[in-house]
N, C-alpha and C positions, 0 to 999 in steps of 0.2 A: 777671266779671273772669277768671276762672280757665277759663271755656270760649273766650274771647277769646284766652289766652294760649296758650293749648294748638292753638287752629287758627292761629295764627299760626304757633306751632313746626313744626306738621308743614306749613303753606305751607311755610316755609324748605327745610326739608328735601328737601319732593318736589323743589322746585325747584333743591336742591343735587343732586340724583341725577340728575335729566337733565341740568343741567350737566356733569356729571362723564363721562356716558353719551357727550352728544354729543363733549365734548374726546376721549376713548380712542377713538372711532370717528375721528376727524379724524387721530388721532394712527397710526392703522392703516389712511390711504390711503381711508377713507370720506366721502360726502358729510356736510357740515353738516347737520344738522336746518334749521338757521336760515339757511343761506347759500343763495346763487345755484349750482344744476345746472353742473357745470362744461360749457363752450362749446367743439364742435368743429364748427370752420368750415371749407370749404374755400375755397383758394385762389381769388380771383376773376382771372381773366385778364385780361390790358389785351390787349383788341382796339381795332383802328381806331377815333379817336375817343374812345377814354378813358381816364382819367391812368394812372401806375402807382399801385399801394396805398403811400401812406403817406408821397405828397408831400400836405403840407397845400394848402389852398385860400387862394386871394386874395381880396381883396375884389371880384373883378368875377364874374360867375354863374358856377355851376357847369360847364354848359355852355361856356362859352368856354375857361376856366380847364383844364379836361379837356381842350380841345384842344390849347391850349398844352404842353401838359408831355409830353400823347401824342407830339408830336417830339423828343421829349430818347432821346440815344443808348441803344439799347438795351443793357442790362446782358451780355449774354452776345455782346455782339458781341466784347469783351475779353477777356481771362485776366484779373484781376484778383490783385491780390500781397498780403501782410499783411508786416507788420513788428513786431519785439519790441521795446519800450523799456525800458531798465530804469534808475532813481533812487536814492538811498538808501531812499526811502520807496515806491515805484511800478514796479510791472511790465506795461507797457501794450503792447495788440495793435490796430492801425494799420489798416485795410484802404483796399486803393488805389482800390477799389469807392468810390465819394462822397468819401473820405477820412475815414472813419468810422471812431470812436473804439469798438472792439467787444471788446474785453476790459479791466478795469482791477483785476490784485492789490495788495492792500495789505500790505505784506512787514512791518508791527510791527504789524498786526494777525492775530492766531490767532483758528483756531477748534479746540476742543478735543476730539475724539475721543474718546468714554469705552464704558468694557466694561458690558455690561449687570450685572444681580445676578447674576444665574445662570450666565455666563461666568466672572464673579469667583469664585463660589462652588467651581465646576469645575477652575480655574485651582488653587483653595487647597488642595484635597484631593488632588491630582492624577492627575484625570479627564480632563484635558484638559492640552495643553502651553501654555504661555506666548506672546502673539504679542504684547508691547509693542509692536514693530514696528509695528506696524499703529496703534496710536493713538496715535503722535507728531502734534503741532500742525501742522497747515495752515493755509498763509494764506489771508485772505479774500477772495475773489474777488467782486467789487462789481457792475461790467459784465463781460458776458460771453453771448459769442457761440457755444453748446455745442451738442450733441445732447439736451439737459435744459435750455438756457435763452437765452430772448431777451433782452438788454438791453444798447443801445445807447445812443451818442450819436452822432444826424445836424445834419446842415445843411448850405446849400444854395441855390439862388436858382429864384424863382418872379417870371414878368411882374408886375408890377404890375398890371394890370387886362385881365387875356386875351393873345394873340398865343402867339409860337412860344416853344417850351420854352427852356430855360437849364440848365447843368452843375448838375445835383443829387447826391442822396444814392447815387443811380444809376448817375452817370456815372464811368464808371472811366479813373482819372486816372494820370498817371505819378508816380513814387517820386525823387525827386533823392535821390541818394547822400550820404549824412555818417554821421556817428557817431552811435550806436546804442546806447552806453553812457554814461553819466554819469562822467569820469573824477576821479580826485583832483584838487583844486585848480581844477576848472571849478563852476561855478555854475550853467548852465543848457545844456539840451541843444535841439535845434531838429530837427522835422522837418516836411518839405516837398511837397506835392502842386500838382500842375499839369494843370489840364483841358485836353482839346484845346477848341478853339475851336466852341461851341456855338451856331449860330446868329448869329456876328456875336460871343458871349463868350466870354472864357477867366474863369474864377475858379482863382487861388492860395490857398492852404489854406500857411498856416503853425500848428505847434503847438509853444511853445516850455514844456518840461517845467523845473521851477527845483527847486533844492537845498531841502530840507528845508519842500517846500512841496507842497501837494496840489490845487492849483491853477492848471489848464492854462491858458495864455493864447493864444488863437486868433485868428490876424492873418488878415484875408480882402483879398485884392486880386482887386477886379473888374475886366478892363480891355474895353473897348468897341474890338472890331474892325473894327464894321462903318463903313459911308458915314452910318449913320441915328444922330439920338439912342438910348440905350436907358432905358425907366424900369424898375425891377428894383424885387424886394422880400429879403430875407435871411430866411432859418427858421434857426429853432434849434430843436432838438427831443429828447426823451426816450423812447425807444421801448421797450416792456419787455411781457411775458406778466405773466400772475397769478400765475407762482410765483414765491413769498417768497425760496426762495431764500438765508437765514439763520441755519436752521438752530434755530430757535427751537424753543419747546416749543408743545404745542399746550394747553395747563393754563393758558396769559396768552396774553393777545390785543393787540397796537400795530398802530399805522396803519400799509397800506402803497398808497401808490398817488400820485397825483398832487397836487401842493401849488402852488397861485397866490397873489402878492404881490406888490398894486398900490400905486399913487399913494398912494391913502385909508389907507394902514397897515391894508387888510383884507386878511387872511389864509384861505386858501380850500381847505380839502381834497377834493378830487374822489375818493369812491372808485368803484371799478371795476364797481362794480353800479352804480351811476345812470350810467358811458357806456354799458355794456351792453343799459340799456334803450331809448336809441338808437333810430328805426327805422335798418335796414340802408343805407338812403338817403342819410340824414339827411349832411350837411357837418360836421366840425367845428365844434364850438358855438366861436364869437370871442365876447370878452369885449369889454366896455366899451374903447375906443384909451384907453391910457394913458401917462405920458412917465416912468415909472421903474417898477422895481418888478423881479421874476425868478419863473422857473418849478424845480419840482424835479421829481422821483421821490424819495416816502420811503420808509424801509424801516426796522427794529427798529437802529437803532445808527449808521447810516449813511444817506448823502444822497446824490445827484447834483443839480446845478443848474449852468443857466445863468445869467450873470451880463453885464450890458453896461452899468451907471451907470456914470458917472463921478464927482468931486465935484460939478462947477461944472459939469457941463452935464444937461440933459434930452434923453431919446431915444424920440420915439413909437414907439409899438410894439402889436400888435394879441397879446392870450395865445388858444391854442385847447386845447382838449382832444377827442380822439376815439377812434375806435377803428378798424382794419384786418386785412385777414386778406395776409399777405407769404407769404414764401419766405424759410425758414430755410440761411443758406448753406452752412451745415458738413450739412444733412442732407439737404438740396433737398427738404425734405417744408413742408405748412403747417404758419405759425404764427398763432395771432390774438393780436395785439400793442393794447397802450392807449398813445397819443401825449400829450403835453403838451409845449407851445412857445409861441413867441411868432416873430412875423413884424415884421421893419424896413423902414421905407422908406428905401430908395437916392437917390433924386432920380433927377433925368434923368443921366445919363453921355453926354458929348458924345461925337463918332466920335475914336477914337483914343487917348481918354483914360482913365484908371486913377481909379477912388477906392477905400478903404480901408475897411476896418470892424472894427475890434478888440473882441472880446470873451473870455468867461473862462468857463471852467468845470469846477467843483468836483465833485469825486470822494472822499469820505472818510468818515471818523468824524464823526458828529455832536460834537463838541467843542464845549459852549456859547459859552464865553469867544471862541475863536478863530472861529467862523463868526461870530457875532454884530459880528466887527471886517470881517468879506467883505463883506458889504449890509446895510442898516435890516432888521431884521426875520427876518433867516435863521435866527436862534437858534429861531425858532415852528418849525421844521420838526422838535425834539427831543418827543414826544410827552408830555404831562406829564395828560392825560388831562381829567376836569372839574376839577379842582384845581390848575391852574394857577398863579393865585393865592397859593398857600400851599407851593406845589412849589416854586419858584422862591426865596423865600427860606430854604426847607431846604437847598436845594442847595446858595446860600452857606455856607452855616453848616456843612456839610459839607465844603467847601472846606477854610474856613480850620482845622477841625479836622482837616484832611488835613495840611495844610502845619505842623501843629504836630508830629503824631505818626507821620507818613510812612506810615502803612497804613491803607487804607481800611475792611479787618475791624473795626480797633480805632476808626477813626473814626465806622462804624456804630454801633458799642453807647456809644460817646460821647456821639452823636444823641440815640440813645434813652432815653439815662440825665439831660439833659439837658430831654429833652420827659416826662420822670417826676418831675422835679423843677421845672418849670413846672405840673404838674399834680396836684403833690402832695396837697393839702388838696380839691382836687376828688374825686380817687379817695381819701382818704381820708373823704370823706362817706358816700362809694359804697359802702366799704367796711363803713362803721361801718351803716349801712342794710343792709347784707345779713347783717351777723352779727349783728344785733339781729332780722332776720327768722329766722337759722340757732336763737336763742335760745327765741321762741316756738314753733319749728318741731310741738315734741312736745304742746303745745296745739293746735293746727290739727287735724295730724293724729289726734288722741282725736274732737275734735269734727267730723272728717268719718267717723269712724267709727260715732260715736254719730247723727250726723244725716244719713247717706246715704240715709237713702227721705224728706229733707226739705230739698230742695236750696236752696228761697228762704230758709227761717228760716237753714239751712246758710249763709250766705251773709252772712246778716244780723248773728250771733256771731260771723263770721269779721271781719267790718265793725270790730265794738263790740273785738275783741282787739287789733286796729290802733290803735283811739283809745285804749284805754286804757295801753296798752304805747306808744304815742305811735311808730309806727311805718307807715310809706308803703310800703306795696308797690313801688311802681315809683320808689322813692327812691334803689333801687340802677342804674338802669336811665339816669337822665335823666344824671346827670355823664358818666358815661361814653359816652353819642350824643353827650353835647358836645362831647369830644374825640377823636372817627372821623375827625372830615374831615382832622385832621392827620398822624393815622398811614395813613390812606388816602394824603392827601399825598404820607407822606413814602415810604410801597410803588409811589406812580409814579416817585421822586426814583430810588430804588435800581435800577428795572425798566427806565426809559429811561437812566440816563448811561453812554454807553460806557469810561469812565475802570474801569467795574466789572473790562472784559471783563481776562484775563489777571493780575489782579490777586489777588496769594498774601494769607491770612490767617494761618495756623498750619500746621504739619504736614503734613496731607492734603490742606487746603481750598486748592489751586494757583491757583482760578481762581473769582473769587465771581460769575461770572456762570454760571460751570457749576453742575450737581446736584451734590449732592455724593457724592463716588464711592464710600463705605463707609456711605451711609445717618445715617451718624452724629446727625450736627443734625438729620434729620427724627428718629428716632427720640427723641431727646432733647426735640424741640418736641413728641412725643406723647403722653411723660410727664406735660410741662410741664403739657400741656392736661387730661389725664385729675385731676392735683393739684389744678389749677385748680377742677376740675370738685365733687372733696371739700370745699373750702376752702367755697362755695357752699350754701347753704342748702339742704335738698331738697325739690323739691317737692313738695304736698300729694297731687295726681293720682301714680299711681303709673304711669301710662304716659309721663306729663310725665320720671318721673322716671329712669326708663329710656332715653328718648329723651335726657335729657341729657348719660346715659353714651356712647351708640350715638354723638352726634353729633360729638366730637372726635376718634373714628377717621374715620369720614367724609370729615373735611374734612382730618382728615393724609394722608388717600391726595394729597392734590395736591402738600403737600409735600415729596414724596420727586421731583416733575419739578418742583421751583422751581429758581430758581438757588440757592445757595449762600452769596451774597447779603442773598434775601429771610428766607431761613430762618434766619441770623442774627438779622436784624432782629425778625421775631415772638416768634425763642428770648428774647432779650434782652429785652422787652417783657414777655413771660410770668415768669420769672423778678421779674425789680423787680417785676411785681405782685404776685405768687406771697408774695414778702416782704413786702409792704407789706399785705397781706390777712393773712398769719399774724400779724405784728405785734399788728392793730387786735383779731383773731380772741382772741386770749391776751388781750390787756390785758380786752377784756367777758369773760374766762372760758366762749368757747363751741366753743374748737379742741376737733375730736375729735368731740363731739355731734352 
């Protein structure tokens, strides 16, 4: 039992140290141990005969479909123009290029800029001068078209099954003139792109931007200029590099990359290692034709999706996901980009005639309640981890203790004090098991002194002290697995809800998704853990017993890079038990021993 628990401990361990190894190496611009070599591709040139990078494919072969698009106006035969939009909520960059949605700030959402320790430290003796300036709140920048980052939103028209190109992501379009700001007393702004005449097509590109709303509404008018029918297909698409981009830490890990959501209510995360492994050839993988359903890009806090349901109608539509190597246009160097979309079918368009195609797309905060009312299903793109299940209704109960007490700090340790008093009489089993172990402690330890060159008989008297002391080793052990999944739970609840980001606790703590910037609460959760650690019986093995010391600085080094937060959440957790152990400790008479 006792060699069993001891290679188990130092399993943990090693495996908490390269953990820890690989995060500080990720976190200083290093490759993952565990991830994919990052990918530098060059640009693939469209010569004669085949497409540009990063129009998708139709459903008729590659071949044909390549020739098709190979006549769509070349990009630099224009000057191409960008446009700034700004909302009460949205500050969004336009390009006349496709009519492509390639920047997207969210002006109530910050990201917080903090002084390292050792700035702080410099700052406080004065070693160094003051530059507040410098880490005031910037906003978040979602889409965005840089010299450090690709992520767009395209779309665009593709033949239906081969022939000549049509106004794409490519074609650069003109800018009709209007307003550009959002003024008082208006409710929605509009802006307007017009292709030249493609082949026989023009597509208009409307985007009308609405008050207090983060959801673009995109009107597409096709109109058919030629003598001939046209059958057309519509893309929508998600265009974006592998960097995150969010500024996260590298100490926790959330999804980011491509999300599919069909007909069947299945939910689908593409990450960017399995399109990578792709052959270079290979077409956009199409999914199953489906008649409802949306694609995204997700990201720690925040979404992009496309959106075209309606209530009362169904719309087929084919989803892709791939990958491409483009031309970054603010840098003219390459980029390799991962796609996610979906393709509509048009019908025939008779000669002369105009049809329509309205769709939406969402740009923001993961907000449960509010995307969840956008499409069936959008709320899955909030990352809640394996515990889903159990995430989901903490997060209410989070809610409604927000809505009571107006702070979410205070409504964290609510939580928890809440999920300590559902599991009272558990952890106090646990408790009373481990200080009935701390009791016999100084028996164990005589008899492994006296019987150490006799390890079986050793082992045997260790047995008969347990029965007769009526006492289970691993009694303290089984309550408390039984309720991880919930405090796991409830550390994806706090890790994924954007409602954290910006959100003041006390004093210092401005923002419970940042670290905390005086170390405070890690420091304080490292007490917690070392008392913890006293209150705890000791073990017999005396390297066991060392290693129990060693192991709760260990694992504080991570939370000094949690949010702010999380670090509440564990403090608060540690404490009520902290209490709840010295209690049970005093009343058996073994605190202190």
């Amino acid at each position: 039992m006792t060699d069993m628990r001891r290679t188990l401990l130092w399993v943990v361990f090693s495996m908490s140290l390269v953990l820890i190894w690989d995060a500080w190496s990720r976190h200083n611009g290093q490759p993952s141990l565990f991830g994919p070599q990052p990918v530098t591709a060059p640009v693939a040139a469209a010569g004669p005969g085949s497409a540009p990078a990063g129009v998708p494919a139709t459903t008729g072969s590659a071949t044909t479909t390549a020739a098709a698009i190979a006549t769509a106006p070349a990009a630099s035969a224009v000057v191409s123009e960008r446009v700034d939009i700004q909302t009460d909520l949205v500050k969004a960059t336009l390009d006349s290029k496709g009519g492509t949605l390639v920047r997207v700030e969210l002006l109530t959402q910050h990201e917080q800029l903090q002084k390292d320790l050792w700035q702080m430290v410099q700052e406080l003796v004065g070693l160094a001068p003051r530059h507040d300036e410098q880490f005031q709140k910037k906003n978040v920048v979602v889409l965005d078209e840089s010299a450090h980052r690709l992520y767009v939103a395209q779309s665009g028209l593709i033949p239906a099954a081969g022939g000549s190109g049509l106004p794409n992501h490519l074609t650069v379009m003109s800018l009709v003139p209007g307003e550009r700001t959002l003024k008082d007393g208006s409710n929605e702004l509009q802006v307007r792109f017009e292709s030249p005449v493609v082949n026989g097509v023009k597509l208009v590109k409307t985007y009308t931007f609405k008050r207090g709303d983060y959801v673009i509404a995109v009107h597409n008018e096709i109109t058919n200029a030629s003598g001939a029918p046209v059958n057309a297909r519509l893309y929508l698409q998600l265009v974006r590099d592998g960097n995150d981009g969010t500024g996260g830490s590298s100490f926790y890990s959330t999804f980011t990359g491509p999300a599919i959501y069909d007909e069947t209510k299945h939910f689908t995360k593409v990450d960017f290692k399995s399109i990578e492994k792709r052959g270079p050839k290979e077409a956009p993988d199409h999914v199953t034709t489906a008649e409802t359903g949306w694609v995204a890009m997700v990201q720690h806090y925040f979404t992009s999706a496309w959106l075209i349901d309606k209530a009362d109608t169904k719309q087929p539509r084919e989803y892709f996901t791939g990958k491409a190597d483009v031309t970054n246009d603010v840098t003219g160097g390459p980029a390799h980009v991962y796609q996610v979309g979906m393709t509509v079918p048009l019908g025939d368009i008779a000669p002369n005639a105009t049809k329509t195609f309205d769709a939406q797309l969402f740009v923001g905060p993961q907000e449960e309640h509010k995307i969840a009312a956008l499409a069936p299903g959008l709320e899955l793109v909030k990352d809640y981890g394996y515990f889903k299940v159990l995430s989901e209704p903490l997060f209410w109960v989070l809610t409604q203790l927000h809505k009571l007490i107006g702070n979410w700090g205070w409504s964290i340790i609510a939580l928890v004090v809440l999920l300590k008093i559902a599991f009272y009489w558990l952890n106090a089993s646990a408790y009373r098991s481990m200080a009935k172990m701390k009791a016999i402690n100084p028996k164990v330890m005589e008899l492994r002194e006296r019987l150490k060159d006799k390890p079986q008989q050793m082992q045997q008297e260790m047995m008969r002290i347990y029965r007769e002391e009526k006492v289970n080793p691993i009694g303290g052990c089984l309550p408390i697995i039984a309720q991880m999944p919930f405090f796991i739970a409830l550390y994806w609840v706090l890790l994924s809800t954007v409602e954290m980001r910006n959100a003041p606790w006390i004093g210092w703590i401005t923002d419970l998704s940042a670290k905390d910037p005086y170390f405070i609460l890690p420091l304080l959760m490292t007490a917690s853990s070392l008392l913890q650690t006293w209150l705890n019986p000791t073990p017999p093995d005396p390297v066991q017993a060392k290693m129990m010391w060693i192991m709760p600085l260990v694992f504080s080094v991570m939370f000094f890079f949690f949010p702010a937060g999380l670090v509440l959440y564990w403090l608060t957790n540690n404490i009520l038990s902290i209490a709840q152990q010295w209690l049970i400790n005093k009343q058996l008479g073994v605190l202190g021993k």
